[in-house]
N, C-alpha and C positions, 0 to 999 in steps of 0.2 A: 883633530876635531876642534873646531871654533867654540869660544865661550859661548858663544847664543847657542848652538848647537848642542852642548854641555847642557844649558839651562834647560834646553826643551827637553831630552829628554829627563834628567829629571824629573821633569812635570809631570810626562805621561808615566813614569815609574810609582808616581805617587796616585796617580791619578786611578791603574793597573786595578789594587784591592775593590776599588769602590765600584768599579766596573765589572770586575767578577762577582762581587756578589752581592751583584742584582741578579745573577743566574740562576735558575732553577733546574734542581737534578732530577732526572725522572724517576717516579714511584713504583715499588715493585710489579706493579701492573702493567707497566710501561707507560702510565697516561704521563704525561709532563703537567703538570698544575700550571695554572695561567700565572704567569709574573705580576709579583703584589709592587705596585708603581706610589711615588711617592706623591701627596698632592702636587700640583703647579701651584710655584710661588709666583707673585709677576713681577719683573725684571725691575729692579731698581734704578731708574735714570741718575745718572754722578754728571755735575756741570765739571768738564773737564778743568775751566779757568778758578771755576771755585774750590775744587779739588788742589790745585795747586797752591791756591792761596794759600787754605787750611796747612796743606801741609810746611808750604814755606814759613810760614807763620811760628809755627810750633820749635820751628829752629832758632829764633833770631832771640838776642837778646833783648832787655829794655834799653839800653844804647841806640843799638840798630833798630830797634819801633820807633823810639823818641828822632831819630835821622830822620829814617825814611818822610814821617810828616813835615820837613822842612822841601821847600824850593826858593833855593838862593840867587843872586847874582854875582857872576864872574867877569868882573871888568874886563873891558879890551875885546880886539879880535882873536881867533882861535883860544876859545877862554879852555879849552880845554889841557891846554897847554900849562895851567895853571891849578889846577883842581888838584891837591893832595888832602894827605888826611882824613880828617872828619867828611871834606866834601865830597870823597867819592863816593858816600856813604847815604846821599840825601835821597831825595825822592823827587826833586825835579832842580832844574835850573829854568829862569825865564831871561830871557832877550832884549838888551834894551839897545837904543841907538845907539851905544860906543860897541857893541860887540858884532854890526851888520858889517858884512868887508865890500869889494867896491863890486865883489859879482856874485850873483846867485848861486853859478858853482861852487863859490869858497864856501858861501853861508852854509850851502848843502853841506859839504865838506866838514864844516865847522862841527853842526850841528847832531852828523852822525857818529863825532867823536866821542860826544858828551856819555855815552850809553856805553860800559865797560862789560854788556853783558847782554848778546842778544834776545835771550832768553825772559828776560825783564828791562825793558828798556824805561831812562829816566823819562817824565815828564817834560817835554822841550816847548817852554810858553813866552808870549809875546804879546804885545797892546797890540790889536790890528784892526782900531776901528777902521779907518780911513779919514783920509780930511786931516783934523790939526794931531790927530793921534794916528801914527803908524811907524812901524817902526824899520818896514820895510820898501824903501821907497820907490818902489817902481807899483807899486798899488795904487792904480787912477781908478778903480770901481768908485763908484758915489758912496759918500758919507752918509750919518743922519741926518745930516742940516740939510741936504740935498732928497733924502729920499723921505721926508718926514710931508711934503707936499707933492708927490707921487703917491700913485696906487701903491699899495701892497708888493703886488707882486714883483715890482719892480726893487723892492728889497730881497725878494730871492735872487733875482739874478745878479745883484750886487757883490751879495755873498757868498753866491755859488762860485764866482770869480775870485773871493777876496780866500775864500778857503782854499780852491784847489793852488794859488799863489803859495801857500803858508804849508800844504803838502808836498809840492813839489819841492822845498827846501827843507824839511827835515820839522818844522815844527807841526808837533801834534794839540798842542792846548792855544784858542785865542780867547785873550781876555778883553774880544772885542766886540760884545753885543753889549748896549746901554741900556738896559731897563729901566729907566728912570723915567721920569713925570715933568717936563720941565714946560712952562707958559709965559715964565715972564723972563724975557731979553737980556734981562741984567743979573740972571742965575748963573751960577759958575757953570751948570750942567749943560745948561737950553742949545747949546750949541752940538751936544754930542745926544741931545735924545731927540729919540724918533717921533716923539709927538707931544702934544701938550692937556692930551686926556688917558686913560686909560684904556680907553677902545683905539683908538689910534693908535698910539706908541706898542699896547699889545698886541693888534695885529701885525703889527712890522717887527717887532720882537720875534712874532713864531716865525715868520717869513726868512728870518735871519740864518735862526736855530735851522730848518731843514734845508736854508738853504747853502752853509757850510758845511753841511752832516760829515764831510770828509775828516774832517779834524775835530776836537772836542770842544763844546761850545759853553762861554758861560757867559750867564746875567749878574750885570752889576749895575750897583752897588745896594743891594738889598740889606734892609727894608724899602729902600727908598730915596735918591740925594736930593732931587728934586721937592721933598717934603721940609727940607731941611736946608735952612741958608744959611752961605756959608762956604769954606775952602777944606775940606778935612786932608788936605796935605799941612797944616797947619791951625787947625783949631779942629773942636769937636763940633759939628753940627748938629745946631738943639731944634727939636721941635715937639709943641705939645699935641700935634693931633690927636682927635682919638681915635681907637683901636677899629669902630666900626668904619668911620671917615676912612681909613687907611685902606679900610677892606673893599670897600667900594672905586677906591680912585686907586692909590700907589701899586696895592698886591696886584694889580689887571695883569700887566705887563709882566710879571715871575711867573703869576701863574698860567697866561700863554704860554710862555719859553720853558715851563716845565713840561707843558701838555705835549709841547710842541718836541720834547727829548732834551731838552740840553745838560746835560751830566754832570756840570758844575754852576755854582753857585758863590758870587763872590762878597763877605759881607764886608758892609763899610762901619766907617768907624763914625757911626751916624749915634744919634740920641732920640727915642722917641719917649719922651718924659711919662708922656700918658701909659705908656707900658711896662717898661724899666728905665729908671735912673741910667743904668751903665748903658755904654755905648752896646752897640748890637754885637761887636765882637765877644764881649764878656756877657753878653745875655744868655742865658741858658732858655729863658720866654720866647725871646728871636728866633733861637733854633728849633725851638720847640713848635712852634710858630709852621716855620718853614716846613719842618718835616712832618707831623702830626696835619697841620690846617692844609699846607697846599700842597698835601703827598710828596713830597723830595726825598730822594733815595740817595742819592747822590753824594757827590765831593763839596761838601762848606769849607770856600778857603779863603783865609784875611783877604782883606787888601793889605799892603805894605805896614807891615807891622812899626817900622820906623818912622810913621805918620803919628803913632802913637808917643811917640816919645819927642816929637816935635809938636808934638799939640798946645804945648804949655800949661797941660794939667800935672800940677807935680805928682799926681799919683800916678800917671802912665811913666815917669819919665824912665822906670826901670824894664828893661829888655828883660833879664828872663824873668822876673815876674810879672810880664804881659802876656810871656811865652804858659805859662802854668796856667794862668785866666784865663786864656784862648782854647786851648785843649778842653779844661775844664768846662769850658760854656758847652761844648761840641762842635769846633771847628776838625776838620778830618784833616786837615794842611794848612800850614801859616807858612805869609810871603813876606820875604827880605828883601828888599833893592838892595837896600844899603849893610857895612857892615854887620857880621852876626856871632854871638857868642857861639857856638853850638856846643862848644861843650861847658859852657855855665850852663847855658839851658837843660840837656841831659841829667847834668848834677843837682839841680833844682828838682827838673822833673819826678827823677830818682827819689829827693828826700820826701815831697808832695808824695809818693806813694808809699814808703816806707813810714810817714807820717799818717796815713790814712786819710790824706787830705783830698786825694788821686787814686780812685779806683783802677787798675793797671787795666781792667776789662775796656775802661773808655779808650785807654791808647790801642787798646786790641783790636777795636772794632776801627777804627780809622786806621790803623795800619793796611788794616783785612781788607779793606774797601781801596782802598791806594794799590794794593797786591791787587788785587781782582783787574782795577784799569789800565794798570803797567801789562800786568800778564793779556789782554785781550789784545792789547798793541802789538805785542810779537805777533799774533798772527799765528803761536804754536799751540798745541794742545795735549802734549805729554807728561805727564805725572812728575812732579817735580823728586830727583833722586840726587840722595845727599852724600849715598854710602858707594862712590861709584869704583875706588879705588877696593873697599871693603869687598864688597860684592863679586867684580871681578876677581879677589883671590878667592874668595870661598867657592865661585863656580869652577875654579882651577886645582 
């Protein structure tokens, strides 16, 4: 007898009492009384992926929470060749020019290496606007500089092309739709955004989002770059608009691409003075913003957190206490290019909640939301089982 075969029938052995007695014996008269039935309860719906979250969730340590909201980078090609330690342990890697090889089969290759468990696979992300940003070069779909004076539509089909390019090679996340506002010529941005109003740039933004629907889509760099002049690979870009100006012109464009599905959301290391001081990564208002005012359910994940420490503000200039600020606001994922402590950061993390600085429920829910995305990617839908070596001997 097979263990599954073992299990079942134990089941119906258990199952046996409750079935008999629901039976009813007949009365000395011989009439048999009508069987007393229990109400109908109605059937509880279980979201299988959310089910698995919870439960994987409940297993992991704050190590392994504080990980998985990391996505790092791994120099070179075949980076997986290179990932030990802490890094097997993160929740994504993104792709940058030194890691693309000279064919789309190795990238595939490359890329299906990264995931040590099909069951939950990493995050696999890349810049794929098009034009002076791609990171995969055989993408000749039109850019935004290009589709930003075309219809609309013509940004789906852009993108329908530039996505299904980025699935056929194994990445699932691009961090290649521009939400931004951009009018005047001499903005760092204006080159990469779709328009230079809000009704413009937002219609081409949703057009984007459905029209890469294959992979996971995000808008960046919210609040806004285009509101704010400036380089935030290198300074923090300040601007004092205010809150309702914002809402009118910059939010247009996030909140098409939210209307529109896209499932991530990337914030920049932008200053909107009129709202908070701190840059939008350390805002808790931004986030709050985001997810309260223009409904986002979603992944808020930095930009390159090493922007921050090149910014030349000496209060950013420390890594993991950018990494505790960033959590703390409500990012659900913070991004690396470059070098990364991960386990200063964990140890930070660690003490920020042992400290009661860091409610552990915040890493909880971003973890839970990170499991949920990973998990839909597999493609599976089985109850996550932890005890499987356990189990099989007790059914033995």
């Amino acid at each position: 007898m097979t263990t599954l075969q073992r299990i079942h029938q134990l089941v119906v052995m258990l199952a046996l009492p409750a079935v008999l007695g629901g039976c009813t014996a007949a009365s000395p008269s011989g009439i048999v009384p009508s069987p007393t039935f229990a109400p109908r309860v109605a059937a509880v719906q279980v979201d299988p992926v959310a089910q698995y979250a919870r439960d994987r969730l409940s297993t992991m340590s704050l190590r392994q929470k504080v990980l998985s909201l990391l996505m790092v980078h791994v120099p070179g090609e075949s980076p997986s060749d290179r990932i030990d330690g802490d890094l097997l342990e993160v929740g994504g890697y993104i792709l940058m020019g030194d890691n693309i090889p000279n064919s789309l089969g190795e990238l595939k290759a490359d890329t299906a290496a990264l995931s040590s468990e099909a069951d939950l696979p990493v995050l696999v992300a890349t810049d794929q606007e098009g034009g002076i940003v791609r990171r995969v070069p055989t993408d000749d779909a039109a850019s935004a500089s290009e589709l930003r004076s075309e219809a609309p539509e013509a940004t789906f089909d852009a993108f329908a092309e530039r996505g299904a390019l980025l699935q056929s090679v194994g990445v699932s996340v691009n961090f290649g739709i521009v939400a931004d506002i951009a009018s005047d010529t001499s903005s760092f941005i204006y080159e990469r955004s779709f328009g230079a109003t809000g009704a413009d740039a937002g219609a081409r933004v949703a057009e984007a989002v459905l029209g890469e629907s294959m992979v996971l889509s995000t808008l960046k760099h919210f609040p806004g770059h285009g509101a704010a002049p400036g380089d935030s690979h290198s300074s923090i870009p300040t601007t004092s608009l205010a809150f309702d100006e914002w809402e009118r012109t910059h939010a247009v464009p996030f909140d098409n691409g939210i209307a529109a599905g896209a499932p991530l959301v990337m914030f920049g290391h932008l200053a909107f003075t009129a709202v908070d001081a701190e840059p939008a990564t350390f805002s808790t208002r931004w986030h709050e913003i985001l997810r309260d005012d223009l409904g986002f359910d979603g992944i808020a994940i930095t930009d390159d957190m090493g922007m921050l420490e090149r910014s030349g503000v000496a209060e950013y200039s420390d890594q993991v206490a950018n990494a505790v600020r960033a959590i703390e606001a409500g990012n659900t994922m913070l991004l690396y290019v470059g070098a990364v402590d991960t386990e200063g950061i964990v140890a930070a993390v660690a003490r920020a909640v042992a400290d009661g600085e860091l409610d552990e429920a915040v890493i909880d829910d971003a973890a839970l939301r990170l499991l949920e995305l990973r998990r839909e990617l597999s493609g599976q839908t089985g109850r996550f089982v932890r005890c499987l070596a356990e189990c099989s001997a007790l059914a033995n």
